[in-house]
N, C-alpha and C positions, 0 to 999 in steps of 0.2 A: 615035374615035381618041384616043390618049393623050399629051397637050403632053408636050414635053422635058419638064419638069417633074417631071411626071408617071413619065415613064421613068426620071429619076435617082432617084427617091424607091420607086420599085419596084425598081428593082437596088440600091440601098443594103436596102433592107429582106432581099432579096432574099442578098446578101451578108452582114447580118448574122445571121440565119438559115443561114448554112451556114458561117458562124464558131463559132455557138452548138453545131452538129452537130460542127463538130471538133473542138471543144476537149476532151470528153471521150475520142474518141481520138487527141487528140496527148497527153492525160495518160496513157493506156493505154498508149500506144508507149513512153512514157519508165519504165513500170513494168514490172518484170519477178524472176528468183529474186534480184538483189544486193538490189531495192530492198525484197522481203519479208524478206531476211535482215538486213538493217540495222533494218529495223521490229521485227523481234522483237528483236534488241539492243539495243533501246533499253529494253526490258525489263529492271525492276529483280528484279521481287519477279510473282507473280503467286497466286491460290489460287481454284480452281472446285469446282463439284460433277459431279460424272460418274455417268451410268446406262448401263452396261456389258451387252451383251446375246453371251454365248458358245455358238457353236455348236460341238460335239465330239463326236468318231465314237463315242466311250462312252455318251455320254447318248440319250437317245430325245427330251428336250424341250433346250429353250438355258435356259443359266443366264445369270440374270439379278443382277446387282451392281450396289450403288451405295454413294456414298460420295464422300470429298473428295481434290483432289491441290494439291500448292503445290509448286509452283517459285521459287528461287532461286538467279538468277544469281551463278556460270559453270556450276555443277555439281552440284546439288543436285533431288531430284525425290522428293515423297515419295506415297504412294497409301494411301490408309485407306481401307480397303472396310468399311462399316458391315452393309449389307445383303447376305447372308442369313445371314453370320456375320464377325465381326469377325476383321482383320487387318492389319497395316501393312508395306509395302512401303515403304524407303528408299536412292536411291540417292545415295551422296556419295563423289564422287571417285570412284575407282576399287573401291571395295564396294559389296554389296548386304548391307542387312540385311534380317531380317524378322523380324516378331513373328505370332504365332498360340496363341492358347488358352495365354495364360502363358507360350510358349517362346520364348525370342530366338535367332534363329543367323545367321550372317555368313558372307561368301562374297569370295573377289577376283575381283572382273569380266572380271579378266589371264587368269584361268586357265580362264574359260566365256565363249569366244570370242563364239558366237552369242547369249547374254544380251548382251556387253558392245557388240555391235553393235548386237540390240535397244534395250538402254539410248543407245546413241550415236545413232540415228535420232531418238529423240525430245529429248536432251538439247542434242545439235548444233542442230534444228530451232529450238528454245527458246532456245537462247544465240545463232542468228543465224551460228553457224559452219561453212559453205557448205564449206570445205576439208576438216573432219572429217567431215562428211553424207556427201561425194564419196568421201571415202578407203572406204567399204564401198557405198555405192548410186551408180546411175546416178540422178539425179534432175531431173524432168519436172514443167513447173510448165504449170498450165493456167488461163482465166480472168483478170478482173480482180483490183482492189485488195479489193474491194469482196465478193467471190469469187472465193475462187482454190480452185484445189485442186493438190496435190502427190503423184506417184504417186512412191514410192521402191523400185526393184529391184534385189538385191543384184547386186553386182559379182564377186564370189566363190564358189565350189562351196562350199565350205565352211560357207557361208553360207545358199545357196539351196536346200540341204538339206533346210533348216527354213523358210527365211520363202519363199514367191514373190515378195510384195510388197506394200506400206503406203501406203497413199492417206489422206494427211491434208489435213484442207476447214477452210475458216475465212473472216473477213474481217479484213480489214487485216493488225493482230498478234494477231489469237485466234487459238488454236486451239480450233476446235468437232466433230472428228468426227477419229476414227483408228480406223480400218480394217485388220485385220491378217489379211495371208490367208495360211495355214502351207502346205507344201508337203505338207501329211498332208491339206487338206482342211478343216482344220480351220479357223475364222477369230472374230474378233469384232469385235464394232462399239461403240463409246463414243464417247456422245454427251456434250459438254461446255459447261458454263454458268458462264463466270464470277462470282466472286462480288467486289463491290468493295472494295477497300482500305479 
């Protein structure tokens, strides 16, 4: 039989152990989509390499891309696909440029709704602004800090035309994984590697 003693020192133990158990989900409970959106806002500058893998009702096999992307905060996203032919994607502000095989040409994002959408899901998510994400997607945060994942589905016909929906995975403030499923069938998955400052 076990002295008082005995009994206090096993309910203490006993209790500290299942303080040890909660504390990781009283920090879960206090984390949620504000506190990933302020995580990416803290985000100055960022630059990864990405291996890009597309599946398309034209092709018979998926294409496969890779290459580097840098983000700079509020509005800035640029994508240079090295492999399996060169080309730079850049968006700032409200254009898109792009370069390929020597030719440059430019676009306003104002006037290709569903690109400037595209481009606002991912540049919203990266600049941490939760109000411009909302204004075209209904968005669903799943997981911890630790991992999370984010499904984004548009809010608009207009919209859901072309995307169904964008599921982006990461931890903390990375982003490691964007998912884009088109409403054609089509989709592609890009896996992403920070690279450090």
């Amino acid at each position: 039989m076990l002295s008082g003693k005995h009994l206090i020192n096993a309910g203490l133990k006993l209790l500290g152990f299942c303080l040890f158990c909660a504390c990781p989900l009283l920090a879960a409970a206090d984390w949620g989509l504000p506190q990933l959106m302020s995580d990416f806002a803290a985000v100055a500058e960022s630059r990864a390499r990405f291996q890009e893998e597309k599946h398309l009702a034209m092709l018979t096999e998926p294409l496969h891309l890779s290459g580097t992307l840098r983000y700079v905060r509020p509005d800035q996203i640029e994508k240079r696909i090295t492999q399996p032919y060169e080309e730079s994607l850049r968006i700032n502000r409200d254009r898109l440029e792009w370069e390929t095989q020597g030719h440059a040409r430019s676009l306003s994002l104002r006037s290709q709704p569903q690109i400037w959408a595209l481009a606002e899901s991912l540049r919203a998510t990266l600049a941490g602004d939760l109000p411009a994400l909302q204004r075209y997607y209904t968005v669903r945060l799943e997981g911890v800090r630790t991992q999370w994942s984010v499904t984004l589905e548009p809010r608009y016909d207009s919209l859901s035309q072309f995307i169904e929906k964008i599921r982006l995975q990461g931890r903390e403030n990375q982003l490691l994984q964007v998912e884009i499923i088109e409403a054609s069938g089509d989709r592609s998955l890009m896996r992403i590697e920070e690279i450090a400052n």
